[in-house]
N, C-alpha and C positions, 0 to 999 in steps of 0.2 A: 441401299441396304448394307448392312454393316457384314453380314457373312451369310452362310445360307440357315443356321438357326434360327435367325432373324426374318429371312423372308418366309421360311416355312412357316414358323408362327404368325406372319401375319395374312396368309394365304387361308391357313385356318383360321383365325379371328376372321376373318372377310367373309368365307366360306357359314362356317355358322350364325351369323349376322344376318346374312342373307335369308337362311333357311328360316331363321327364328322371324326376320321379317312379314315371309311369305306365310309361317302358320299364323302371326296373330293376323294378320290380313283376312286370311281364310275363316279365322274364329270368329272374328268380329263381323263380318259377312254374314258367317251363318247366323248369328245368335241374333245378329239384328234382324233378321228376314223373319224370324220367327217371332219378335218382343211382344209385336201387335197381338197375337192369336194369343199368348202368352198372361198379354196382360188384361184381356178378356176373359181368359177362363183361371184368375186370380183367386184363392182360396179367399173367402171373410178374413182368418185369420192371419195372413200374411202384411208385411206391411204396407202393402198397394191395397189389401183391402179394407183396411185401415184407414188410410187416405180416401179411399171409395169413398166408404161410409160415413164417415165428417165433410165426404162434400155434398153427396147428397141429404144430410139435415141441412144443407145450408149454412155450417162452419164457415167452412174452405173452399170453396165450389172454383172460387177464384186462383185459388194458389192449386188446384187439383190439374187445370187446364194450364197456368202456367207452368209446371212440373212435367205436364205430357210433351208441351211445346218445348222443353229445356232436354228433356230429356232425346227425343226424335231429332232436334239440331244435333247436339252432343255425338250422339249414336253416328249422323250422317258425316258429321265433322272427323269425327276419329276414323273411318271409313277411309274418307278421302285423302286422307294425309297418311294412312299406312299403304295406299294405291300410290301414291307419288313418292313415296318414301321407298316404296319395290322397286318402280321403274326407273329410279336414281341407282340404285343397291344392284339392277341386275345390267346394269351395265358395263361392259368391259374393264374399263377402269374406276378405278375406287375413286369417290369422290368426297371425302368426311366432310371438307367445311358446307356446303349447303343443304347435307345431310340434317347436321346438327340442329338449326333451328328446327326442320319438319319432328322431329325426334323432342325436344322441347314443348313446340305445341303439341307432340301426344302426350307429352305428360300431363301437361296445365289442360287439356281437354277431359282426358281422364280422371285427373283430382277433380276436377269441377262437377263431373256428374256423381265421382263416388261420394261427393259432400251434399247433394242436393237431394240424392237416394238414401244418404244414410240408414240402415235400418238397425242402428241401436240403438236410436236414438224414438219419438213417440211421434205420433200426427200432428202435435201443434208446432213440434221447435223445425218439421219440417215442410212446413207450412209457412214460419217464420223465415226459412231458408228459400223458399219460392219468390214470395216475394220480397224478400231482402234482392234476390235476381232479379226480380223487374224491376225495381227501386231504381239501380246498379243500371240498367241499360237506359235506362229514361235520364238519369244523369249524365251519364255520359254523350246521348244526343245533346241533353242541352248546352254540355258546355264544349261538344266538337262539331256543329255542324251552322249548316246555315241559321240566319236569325229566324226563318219560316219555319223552319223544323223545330227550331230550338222552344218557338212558342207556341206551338201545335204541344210537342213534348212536353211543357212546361204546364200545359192546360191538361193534360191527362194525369198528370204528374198529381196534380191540387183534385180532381175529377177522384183521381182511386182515392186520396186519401181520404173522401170524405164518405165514400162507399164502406170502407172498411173501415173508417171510425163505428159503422151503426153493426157491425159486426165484431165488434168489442176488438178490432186490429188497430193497436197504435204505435204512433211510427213516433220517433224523434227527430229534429231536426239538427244538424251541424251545427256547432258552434266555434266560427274561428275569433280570436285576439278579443275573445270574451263577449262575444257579438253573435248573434246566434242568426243562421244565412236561413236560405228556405230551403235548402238542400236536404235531402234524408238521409240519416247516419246510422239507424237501427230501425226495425221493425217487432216491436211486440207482439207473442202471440199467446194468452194465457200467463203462464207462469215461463214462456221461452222466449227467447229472444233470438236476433240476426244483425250480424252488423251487413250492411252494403259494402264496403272496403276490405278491402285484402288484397295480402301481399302473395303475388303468386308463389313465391319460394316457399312462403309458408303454409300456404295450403298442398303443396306436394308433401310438403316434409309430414305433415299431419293425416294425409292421406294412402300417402306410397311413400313411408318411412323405408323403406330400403333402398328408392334412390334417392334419398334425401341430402346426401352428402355428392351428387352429380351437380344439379341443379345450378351453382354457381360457376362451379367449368364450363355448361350448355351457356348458357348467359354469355360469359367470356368470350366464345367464339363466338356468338351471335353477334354481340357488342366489336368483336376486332381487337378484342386487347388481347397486346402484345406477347404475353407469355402463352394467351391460349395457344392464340396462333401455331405459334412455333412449332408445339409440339405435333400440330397436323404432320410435318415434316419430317421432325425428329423418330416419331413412332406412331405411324399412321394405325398399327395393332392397337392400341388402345383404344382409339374412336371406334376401331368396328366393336369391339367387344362395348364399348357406353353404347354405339347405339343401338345390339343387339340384348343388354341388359334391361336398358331404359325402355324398350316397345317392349319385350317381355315382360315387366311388373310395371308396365301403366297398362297394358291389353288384361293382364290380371286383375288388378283394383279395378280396374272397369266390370268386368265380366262379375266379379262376386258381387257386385253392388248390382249391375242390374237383374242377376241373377237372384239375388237373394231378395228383393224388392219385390219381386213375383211369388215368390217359396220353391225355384225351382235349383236346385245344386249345380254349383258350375264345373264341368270336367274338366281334366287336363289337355291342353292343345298343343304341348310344345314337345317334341322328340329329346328324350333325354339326352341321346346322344350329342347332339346337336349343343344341349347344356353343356356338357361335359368338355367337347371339342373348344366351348368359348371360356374355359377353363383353365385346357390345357392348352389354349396359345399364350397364355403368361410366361413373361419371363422366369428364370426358374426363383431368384431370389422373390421375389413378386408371390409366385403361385405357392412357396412356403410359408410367407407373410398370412395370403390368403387362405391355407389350411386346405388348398387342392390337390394336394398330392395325392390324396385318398379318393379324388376323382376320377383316373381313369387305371 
């Protein structure tokens, strides 16, 4: 540490990281214990009952059950990664680099479900987003796994599409060096559409625009490269505040999408103070840059 300015701020940065860890741990617990009952006693008008209702005519029926299944992973997935993400965090010593990846996949976990719940979006383009998701995993069995799997996958793969052809769903196929594969690259649905592909940076940027601009330093250290590195060392305060930032507005883009997918309001979870505290551990030129002097 360079003096004791230094280490106080980052005792604070550490300190509210931690705490902002354990409330969305805590939120996302709750709210998931509850989703089930939730989305059972679902208004018609809300956008799950939306969904409902197009699957029971027989629209969607398909993408209704793959969207519970995507949704119930999702839910369990970001659970578990903000429980290991604690037990790294409440540990004596600070540990940023293997923090950062867990903190990463909360982000890309949380864009994922807030893009498949969307609800500004209508019942068919999310419908189109389901199964563009199963499209997406069937692809990728086929071209990472064994050859038994891959053509098991490959026969389910050809098996939906012909199911959802008669249900007016159609899908494109890839076209590489002007050669068109068998692969699926979009899914029709109505007047909407889905691609299978994406780029994860982009779908946080799209979803949790506020950490939009983290997203390639998270990569960085994940990846090893060298400037991330460094700064682990250089100013280890920095990481606690990314990754007490980044679990705060990805446990939020979560929580309003499966929240509002129900019609039920999502409260606040996270102790302002705690905001405030991961505020004021910035360096002073830093927190004038950042307009927080008016935070504490």
């Amino acid at each position: 540490m360079a003096g004791d300015d230094d280490e106080y701020r980052f005792y604070l940065a550490v300190g509210a990281a931690r705490k902002i860890v354990s409330q969305c741990r805590a939120h996302v617990e709750s709210a998931t214990s509850k989703l089930s009952s939730r989305v059972e006693r679902a208004a018609s008008a809300t956008p799950h009952g939306r969904d409902l209702a197009a699957a029971s005519d027989g629209d969607h029926s398909l993408a209704y059950r793959q969207r519970i299944a995507h949704v119930e992973s999702m839910c369990n997935a970001l659970l578990s990664h903000l429980r290991g993400l604690e037990v790294l965090l409440l540990h004596d010593t600070f540990y940023p680099l293997p923090a950062i990846p867990v903190v990463r996949s909360i982000a890309e976990v949380a864009a994922s479900c807030s893009w498949i719940l969307d609800s500004n979006i209508g019942p068919d383009e999310r419908a189109a987003r389901a199964y563009a998701s199963l499209f997406r995993s069937l692809e990728t069995t086929i071209s990472a796994t064994l050859p038994a799997d891959a053509a098991m996958a490959t026969m389910l793969r050809e098996s939906l599409i012909q199911e959802l052809r008669g249900r007016g769903v159609r899908v494109v196929r890839r076209v590489r060096n002007e050669v068109q594969t068998d692969e699926v690259s979009q899914v029709h649905v109505g007047r909407s559409q889905a691609k299978t592909n994406y780029q994860y940076s982009l779908r946080v940027a799209t979803e949790i625009p506020l950490i939009a601009g983290t997203y390639s330093g998270m990569s960085g250290i994940t990846h090893g490269e060298y400037t991330h590195l460094s700064s682990s060392w250089d100013s280890p305060d920095t990481h606690a505040r990314l990754i007490g930032l980044v679990s705060q507005r990805s446990v939020e883009a979560w929580s309003r999408a499966v929240h509002t997918w129900v019609g039920v309001e999502p409260g606040p979870f996270i102790n302002p103070n705690d905001q405030k505290n991961l505020i004021r551990s910035m360096p002073r030129a830093l927190l004038a840059e950042f307009g927080g002097t008016q935070a504490g």
